[in-house]
mmCIF file of the N, C-alpha and C atoms, coordinates in Angstrom:
data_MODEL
# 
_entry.id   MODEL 
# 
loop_
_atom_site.group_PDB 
_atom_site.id 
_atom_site.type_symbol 
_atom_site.label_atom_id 
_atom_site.label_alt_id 
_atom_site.label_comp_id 
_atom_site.label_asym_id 
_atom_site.label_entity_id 
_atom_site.label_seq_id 
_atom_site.pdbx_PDB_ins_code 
_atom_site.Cartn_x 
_atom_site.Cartn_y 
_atom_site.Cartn_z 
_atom_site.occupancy 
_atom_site.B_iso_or_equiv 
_atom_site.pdbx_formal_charge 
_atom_site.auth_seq_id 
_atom_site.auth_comp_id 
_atom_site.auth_asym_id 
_atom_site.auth_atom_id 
_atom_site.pdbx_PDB_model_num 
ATOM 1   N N  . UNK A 1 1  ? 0.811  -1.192  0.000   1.00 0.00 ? 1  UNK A N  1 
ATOM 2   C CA . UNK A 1 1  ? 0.000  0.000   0.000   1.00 0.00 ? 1  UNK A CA 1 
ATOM 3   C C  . UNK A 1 1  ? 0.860  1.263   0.000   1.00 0.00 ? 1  UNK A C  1 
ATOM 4   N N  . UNK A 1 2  ? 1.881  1.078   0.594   1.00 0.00 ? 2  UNK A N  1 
ATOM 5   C CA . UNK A 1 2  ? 2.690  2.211   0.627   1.00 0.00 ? 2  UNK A CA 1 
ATOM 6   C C  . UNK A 1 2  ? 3.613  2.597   -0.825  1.00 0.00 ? 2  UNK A C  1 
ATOM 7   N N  . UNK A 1 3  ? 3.470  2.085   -1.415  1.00 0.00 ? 3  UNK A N  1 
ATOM 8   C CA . UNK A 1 3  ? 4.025  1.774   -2.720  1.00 0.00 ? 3  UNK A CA 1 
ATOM 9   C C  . UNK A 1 3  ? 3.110  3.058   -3.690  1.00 0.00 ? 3  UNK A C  1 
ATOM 10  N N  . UNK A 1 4  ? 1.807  2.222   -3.252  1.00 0.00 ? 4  UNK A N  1 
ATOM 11  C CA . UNK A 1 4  ? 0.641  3.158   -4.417  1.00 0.00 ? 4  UNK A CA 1 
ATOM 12  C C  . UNK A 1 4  ? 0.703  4.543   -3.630  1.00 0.00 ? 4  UNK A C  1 
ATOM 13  N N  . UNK A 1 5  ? 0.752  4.758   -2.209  1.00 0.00 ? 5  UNK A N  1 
ATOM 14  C CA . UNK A 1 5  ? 0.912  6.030   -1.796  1.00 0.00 ? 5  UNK A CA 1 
ATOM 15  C C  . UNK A 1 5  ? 2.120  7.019   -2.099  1.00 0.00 ? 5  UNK A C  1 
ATOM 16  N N  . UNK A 1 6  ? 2.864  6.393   -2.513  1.00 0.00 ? 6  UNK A N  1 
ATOM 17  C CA . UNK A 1 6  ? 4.355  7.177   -3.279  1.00 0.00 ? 6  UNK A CA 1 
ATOM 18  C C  . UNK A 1 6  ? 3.846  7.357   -4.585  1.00 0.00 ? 6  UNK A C  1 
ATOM 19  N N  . UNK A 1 7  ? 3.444  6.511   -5.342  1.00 0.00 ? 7  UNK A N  1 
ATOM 20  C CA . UNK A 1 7  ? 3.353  6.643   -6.709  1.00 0.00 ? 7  UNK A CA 1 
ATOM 21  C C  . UNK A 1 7  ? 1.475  8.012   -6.803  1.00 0.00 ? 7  UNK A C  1 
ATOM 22  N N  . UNK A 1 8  ? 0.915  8.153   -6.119  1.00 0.00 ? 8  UNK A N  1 
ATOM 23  C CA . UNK A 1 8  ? -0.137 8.863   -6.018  1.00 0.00 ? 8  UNK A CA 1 
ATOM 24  C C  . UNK A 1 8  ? 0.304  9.744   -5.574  1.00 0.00 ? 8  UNK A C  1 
ATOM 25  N N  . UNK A 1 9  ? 1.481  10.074  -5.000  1.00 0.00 ? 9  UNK A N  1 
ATOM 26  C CA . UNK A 1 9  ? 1.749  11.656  -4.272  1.00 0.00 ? 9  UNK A CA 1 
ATOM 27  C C  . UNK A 1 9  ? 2.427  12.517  -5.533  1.00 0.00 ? 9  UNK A C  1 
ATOM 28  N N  . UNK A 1 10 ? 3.527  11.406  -6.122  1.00 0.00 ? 10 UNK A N  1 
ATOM 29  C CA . UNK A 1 10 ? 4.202  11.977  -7.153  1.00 0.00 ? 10 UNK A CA 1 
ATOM 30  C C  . UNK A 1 10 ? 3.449  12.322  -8.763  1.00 0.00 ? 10 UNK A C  1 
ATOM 31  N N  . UNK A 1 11 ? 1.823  11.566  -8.687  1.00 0.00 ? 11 UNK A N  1 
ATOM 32  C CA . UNK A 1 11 ? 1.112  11.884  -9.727  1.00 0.00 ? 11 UNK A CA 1 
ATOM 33  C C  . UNK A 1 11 ? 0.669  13.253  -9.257  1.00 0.00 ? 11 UNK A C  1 
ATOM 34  N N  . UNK A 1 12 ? 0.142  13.255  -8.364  1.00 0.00 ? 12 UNK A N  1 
ATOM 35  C CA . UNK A 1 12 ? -0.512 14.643  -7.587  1.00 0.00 ? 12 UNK A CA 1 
ATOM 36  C C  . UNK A 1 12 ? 0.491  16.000  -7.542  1.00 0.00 ? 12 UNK A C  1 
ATOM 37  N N  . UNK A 1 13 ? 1.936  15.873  -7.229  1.00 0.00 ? 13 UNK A N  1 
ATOM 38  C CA . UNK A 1 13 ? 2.672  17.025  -7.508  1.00 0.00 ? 13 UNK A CA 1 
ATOM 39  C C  . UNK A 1 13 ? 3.134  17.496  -9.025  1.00 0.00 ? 13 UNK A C  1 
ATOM 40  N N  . UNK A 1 14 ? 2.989  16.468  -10.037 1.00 0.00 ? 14 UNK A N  1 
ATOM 41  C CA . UNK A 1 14 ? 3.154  16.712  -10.953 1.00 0.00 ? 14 UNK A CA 1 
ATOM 42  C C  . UNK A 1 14 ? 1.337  18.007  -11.735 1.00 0.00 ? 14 UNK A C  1 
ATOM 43  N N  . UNK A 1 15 ? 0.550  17.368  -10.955 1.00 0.00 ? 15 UNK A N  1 
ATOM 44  C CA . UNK A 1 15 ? -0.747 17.819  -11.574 1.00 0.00 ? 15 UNK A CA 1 
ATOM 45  C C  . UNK A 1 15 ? -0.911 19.317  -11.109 1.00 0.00 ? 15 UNK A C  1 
ATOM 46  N N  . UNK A 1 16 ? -0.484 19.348  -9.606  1.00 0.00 ? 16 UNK A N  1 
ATOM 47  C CA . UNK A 1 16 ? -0.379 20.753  -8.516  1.00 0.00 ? 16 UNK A CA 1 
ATOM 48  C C  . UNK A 1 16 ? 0.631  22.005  -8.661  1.00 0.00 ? 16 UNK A C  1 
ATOM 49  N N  . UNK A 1 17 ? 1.640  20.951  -9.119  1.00 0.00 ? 17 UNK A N  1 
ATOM 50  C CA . UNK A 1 17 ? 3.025  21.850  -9.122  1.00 0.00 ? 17 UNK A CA 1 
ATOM 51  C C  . UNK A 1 17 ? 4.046  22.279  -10.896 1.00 0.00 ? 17 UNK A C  1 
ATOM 52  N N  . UNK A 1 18 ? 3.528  21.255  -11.524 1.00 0.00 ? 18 UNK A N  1 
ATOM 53  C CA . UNK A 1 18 ? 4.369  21.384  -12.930 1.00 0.00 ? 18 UNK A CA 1 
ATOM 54  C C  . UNK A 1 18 ? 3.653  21.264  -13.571 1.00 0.00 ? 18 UNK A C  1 
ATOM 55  N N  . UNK A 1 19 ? 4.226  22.619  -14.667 1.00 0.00 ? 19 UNK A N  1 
ATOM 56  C CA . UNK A 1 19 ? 3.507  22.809  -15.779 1.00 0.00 ? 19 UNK A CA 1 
ATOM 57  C C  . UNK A 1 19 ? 3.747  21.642  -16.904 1.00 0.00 ? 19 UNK A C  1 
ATOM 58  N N  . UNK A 1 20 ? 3.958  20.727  -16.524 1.00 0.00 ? 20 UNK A N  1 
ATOM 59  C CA . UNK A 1 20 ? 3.938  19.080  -17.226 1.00 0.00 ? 20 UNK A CA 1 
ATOM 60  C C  . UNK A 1 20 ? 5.178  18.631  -16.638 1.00 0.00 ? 20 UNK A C  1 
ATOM 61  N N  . UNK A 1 21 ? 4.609  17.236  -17.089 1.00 0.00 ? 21 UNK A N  1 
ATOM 62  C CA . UNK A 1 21 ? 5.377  16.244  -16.146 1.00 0.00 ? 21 UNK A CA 1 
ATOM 63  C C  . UNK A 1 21 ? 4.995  14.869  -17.152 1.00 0.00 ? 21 UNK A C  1 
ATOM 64  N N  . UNK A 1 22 ? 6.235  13.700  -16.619 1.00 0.00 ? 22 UNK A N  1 
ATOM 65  C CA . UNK A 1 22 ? 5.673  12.122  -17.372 1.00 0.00 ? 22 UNK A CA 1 
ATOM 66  C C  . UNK A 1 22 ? 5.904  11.373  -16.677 1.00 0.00 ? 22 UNK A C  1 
ATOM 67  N N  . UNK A 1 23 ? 5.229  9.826   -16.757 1.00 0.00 ? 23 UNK A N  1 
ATOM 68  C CA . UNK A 1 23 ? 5.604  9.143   -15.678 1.00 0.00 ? 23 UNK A CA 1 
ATOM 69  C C  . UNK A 1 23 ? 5.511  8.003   -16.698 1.00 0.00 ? 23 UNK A C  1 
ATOM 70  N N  . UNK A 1 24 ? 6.924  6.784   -16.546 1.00 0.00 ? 24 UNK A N  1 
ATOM 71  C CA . UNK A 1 24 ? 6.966  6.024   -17.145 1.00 0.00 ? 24 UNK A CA 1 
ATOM 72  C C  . UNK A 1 24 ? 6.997  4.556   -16.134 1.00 0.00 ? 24 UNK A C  1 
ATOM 73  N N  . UNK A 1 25 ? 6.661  3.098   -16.312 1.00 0.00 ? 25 UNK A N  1 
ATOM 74  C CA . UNK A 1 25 ? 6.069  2.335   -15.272 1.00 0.00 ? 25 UNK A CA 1 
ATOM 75  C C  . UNK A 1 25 ? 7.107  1.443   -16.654 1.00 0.00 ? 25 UNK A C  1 
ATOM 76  N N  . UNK A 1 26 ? 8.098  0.562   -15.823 1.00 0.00 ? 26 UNK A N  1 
ATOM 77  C CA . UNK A 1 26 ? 8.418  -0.696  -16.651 1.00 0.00 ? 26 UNK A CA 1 
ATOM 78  C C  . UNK A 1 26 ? 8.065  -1.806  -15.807 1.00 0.00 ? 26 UNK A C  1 
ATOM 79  N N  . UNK A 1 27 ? 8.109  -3.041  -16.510 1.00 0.00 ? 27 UNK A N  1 
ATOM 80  C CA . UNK A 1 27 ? 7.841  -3.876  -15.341 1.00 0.00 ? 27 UNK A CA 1 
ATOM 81  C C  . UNK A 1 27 ? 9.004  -5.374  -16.185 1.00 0.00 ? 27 UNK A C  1 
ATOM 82  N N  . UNK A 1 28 ? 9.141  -5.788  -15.190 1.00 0.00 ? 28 UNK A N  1 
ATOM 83  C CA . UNK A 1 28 ? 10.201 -7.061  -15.221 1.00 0.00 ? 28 UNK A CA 1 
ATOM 84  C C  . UNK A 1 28 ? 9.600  -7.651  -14.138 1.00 0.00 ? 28 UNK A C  1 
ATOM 85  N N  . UNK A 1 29 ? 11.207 -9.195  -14.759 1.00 0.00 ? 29 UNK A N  1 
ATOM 86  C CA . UNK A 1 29 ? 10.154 -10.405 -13.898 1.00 0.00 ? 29 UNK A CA 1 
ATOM 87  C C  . UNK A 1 29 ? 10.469 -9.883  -12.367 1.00 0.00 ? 29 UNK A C  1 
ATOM 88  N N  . UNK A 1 30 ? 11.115 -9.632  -11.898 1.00 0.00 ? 30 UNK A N  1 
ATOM 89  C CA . UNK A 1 30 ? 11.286 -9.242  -10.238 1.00 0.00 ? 30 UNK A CA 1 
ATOM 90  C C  . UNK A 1 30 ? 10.742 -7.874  -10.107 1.00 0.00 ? 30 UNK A C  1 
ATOM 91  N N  . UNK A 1 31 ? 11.238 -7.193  -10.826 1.00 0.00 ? 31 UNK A N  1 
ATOM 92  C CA . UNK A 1 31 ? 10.850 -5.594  -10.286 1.00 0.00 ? 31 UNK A CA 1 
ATOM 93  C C  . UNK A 1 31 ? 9.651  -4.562  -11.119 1.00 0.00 ? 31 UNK A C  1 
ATOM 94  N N  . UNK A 1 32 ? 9.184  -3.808  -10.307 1.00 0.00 ? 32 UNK A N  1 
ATOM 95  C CA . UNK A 1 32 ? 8.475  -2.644  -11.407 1.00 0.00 ? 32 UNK A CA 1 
ATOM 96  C C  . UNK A 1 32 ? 9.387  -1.812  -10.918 1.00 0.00 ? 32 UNK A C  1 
ATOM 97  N N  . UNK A 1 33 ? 9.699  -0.567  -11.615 1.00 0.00 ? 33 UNK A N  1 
ATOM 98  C CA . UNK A 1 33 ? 10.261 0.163   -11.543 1.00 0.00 ? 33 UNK A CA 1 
ATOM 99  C C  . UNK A 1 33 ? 8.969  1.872   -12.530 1.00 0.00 ? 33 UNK A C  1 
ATOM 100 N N  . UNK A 1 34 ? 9.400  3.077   -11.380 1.00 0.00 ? 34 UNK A N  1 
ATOM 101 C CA . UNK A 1 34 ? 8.690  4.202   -11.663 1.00 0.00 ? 34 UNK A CA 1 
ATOM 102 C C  . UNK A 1 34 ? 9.806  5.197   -11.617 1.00 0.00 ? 34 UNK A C  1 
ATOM 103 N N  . UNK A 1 35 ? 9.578  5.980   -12.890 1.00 0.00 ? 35 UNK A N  1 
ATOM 104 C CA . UNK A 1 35 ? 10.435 7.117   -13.173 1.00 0.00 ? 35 UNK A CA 1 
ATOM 105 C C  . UNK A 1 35 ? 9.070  8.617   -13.252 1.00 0.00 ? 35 UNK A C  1 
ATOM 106 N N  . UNK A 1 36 ? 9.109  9.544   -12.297 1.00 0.00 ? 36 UNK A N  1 
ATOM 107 C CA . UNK A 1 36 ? 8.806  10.251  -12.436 1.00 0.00 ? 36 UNK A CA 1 
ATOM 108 C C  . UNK A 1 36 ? 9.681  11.820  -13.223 1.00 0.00 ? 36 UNK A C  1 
ATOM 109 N N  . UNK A 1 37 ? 8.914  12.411  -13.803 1.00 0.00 ? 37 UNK A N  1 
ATOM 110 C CA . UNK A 1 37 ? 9.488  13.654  -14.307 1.00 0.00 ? 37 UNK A CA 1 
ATOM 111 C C  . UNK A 1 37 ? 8.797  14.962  -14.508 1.00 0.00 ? 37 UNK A C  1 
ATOM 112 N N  . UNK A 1 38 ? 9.222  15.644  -13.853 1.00 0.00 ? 38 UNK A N  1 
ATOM 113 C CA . UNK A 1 38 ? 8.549  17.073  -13.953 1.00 0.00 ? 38 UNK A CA 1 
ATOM 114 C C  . UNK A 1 38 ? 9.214  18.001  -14.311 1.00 0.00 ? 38 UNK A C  1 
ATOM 115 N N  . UNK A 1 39 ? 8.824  19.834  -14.683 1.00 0.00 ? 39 UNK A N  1 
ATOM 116 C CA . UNK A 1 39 ? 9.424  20.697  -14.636 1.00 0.00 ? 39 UNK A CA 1 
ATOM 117 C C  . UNK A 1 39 ? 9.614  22.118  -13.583 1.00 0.00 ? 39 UNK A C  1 
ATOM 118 N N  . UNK A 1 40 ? 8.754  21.389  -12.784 1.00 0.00 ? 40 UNK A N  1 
ATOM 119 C CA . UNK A 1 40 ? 8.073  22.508  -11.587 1.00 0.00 ? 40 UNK A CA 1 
ATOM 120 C C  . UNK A 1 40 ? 9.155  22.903  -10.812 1.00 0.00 ? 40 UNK A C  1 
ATOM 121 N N  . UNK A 1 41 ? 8.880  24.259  -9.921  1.00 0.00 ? 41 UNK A N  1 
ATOM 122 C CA . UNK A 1 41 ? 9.787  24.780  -9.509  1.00 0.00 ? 41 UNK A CA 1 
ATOM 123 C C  . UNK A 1 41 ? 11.226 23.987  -8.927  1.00 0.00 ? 41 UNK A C  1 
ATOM 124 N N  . UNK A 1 42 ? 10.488 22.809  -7.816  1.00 0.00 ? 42 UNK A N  1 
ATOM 125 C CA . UNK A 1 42 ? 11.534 22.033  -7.048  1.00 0.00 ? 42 UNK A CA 1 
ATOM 126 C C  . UNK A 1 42 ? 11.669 23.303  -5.683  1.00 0.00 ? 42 UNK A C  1 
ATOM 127 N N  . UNK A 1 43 ? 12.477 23.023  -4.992  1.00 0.00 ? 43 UNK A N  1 
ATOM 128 C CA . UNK A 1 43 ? 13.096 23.352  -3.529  1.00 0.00 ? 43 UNK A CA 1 
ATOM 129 C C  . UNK A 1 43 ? 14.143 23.274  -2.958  1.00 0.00 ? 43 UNK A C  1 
ATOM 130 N N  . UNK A 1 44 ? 14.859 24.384  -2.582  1.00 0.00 ? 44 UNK A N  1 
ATOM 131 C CA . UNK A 1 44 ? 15.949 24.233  -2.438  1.00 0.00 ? 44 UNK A CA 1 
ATOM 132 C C  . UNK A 1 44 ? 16.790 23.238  -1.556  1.00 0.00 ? 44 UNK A C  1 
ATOM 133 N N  . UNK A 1 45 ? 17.419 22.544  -2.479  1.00 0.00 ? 45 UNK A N  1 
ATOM 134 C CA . UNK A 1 45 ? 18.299 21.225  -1.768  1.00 0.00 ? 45 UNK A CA 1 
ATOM 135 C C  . UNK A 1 45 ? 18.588 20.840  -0.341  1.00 0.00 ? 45 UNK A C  1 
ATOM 136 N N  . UNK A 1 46 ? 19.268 22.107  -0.010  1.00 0.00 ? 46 UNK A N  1 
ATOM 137 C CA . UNK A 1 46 ? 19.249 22.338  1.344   1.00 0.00 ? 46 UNK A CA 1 
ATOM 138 C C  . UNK A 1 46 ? 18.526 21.672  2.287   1.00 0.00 ? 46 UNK A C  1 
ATOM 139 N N  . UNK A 1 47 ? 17.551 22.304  1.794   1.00 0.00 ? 47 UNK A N  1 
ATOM 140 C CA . UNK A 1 47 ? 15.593 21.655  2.514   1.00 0.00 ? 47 UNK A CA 1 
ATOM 141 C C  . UNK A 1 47 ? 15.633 20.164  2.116   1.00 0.00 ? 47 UNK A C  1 
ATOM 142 N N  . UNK A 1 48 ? 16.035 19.825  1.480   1.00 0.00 ? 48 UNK A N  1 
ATOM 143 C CA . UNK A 1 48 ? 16.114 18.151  1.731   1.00 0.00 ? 48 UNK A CA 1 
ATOM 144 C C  . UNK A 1 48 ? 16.002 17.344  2.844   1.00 0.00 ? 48 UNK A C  1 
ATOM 145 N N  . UNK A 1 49 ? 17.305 17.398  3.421   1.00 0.00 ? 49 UNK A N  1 
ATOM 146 C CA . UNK A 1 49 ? 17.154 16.564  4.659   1.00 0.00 ? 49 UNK A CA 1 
ATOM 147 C C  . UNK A 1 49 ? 16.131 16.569  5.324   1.00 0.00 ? 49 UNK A C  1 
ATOM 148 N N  . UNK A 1 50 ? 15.638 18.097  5.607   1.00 0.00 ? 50 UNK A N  1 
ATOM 149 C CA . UNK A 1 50 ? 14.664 18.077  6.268   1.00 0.00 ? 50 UNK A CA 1 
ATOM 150 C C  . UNK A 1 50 ? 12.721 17.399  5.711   1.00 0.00 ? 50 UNK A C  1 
ATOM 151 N N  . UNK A 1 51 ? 12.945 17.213  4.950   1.00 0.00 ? 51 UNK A N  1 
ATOM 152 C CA . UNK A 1 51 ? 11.898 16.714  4.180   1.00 0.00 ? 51 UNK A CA 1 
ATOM 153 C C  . UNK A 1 51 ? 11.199 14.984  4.429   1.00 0.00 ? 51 UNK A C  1 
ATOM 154 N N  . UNK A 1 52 ? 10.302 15.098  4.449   1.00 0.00 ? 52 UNK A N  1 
ATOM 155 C CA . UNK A 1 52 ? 9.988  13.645  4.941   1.00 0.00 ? 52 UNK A CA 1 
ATOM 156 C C  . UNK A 1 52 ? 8.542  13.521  4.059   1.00 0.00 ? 52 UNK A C  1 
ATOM 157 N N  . UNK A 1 53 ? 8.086  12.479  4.042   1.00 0.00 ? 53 UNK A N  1 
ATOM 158 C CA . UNK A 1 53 ? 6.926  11.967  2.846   1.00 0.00 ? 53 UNK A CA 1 
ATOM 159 C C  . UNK A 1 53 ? 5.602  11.042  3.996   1.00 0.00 ? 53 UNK A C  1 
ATOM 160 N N  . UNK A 1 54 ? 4.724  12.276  4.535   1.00 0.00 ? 54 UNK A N  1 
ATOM 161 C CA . UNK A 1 54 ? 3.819  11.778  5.534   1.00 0.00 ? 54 UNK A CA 1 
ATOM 162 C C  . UNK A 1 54 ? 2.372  11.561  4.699   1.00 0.00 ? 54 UNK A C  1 
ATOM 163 N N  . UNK A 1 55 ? 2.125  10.526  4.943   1.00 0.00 ? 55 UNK A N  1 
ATOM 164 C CA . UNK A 1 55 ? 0.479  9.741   4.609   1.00 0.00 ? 55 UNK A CA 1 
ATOM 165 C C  . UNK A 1 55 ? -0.373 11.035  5.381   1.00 0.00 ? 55 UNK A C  1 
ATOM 166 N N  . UNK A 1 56 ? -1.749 11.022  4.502   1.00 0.00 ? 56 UNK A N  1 
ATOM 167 C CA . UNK A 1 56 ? -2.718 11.978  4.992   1.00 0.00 ? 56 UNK A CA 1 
ATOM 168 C C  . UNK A 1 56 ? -4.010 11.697  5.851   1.00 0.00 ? 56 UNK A C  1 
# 
């Protein structure tokens, strides 16, 4: 579940925050793998660490 909640946050900032964005989904025999891409502002790096990814 926590899986689809990453992949739904990063659809949602792309829709909120960038003026376009793509999201590509491969799948293999062990892994899926998600590449998100946007052009939206972003935040300064810095602010990273401090950053954390909380369920609503």
């Amino acid at each position: 579940m926590s899986h689809l909640l990453v992949i739904s946050e990063a659809i949602t900032n792309i829709l909120k925050h960038a003026q376009e964005g793509k999201m590509s989904i491969v799948s293999t025999d062990s892994m899926i793998h998600v590449v998100v891409e946007d052009n939206g502002p972003g935040f300064p790096l810095e602010l990273l660490p401090n950053t954390k990814l909380l369920s609503r």
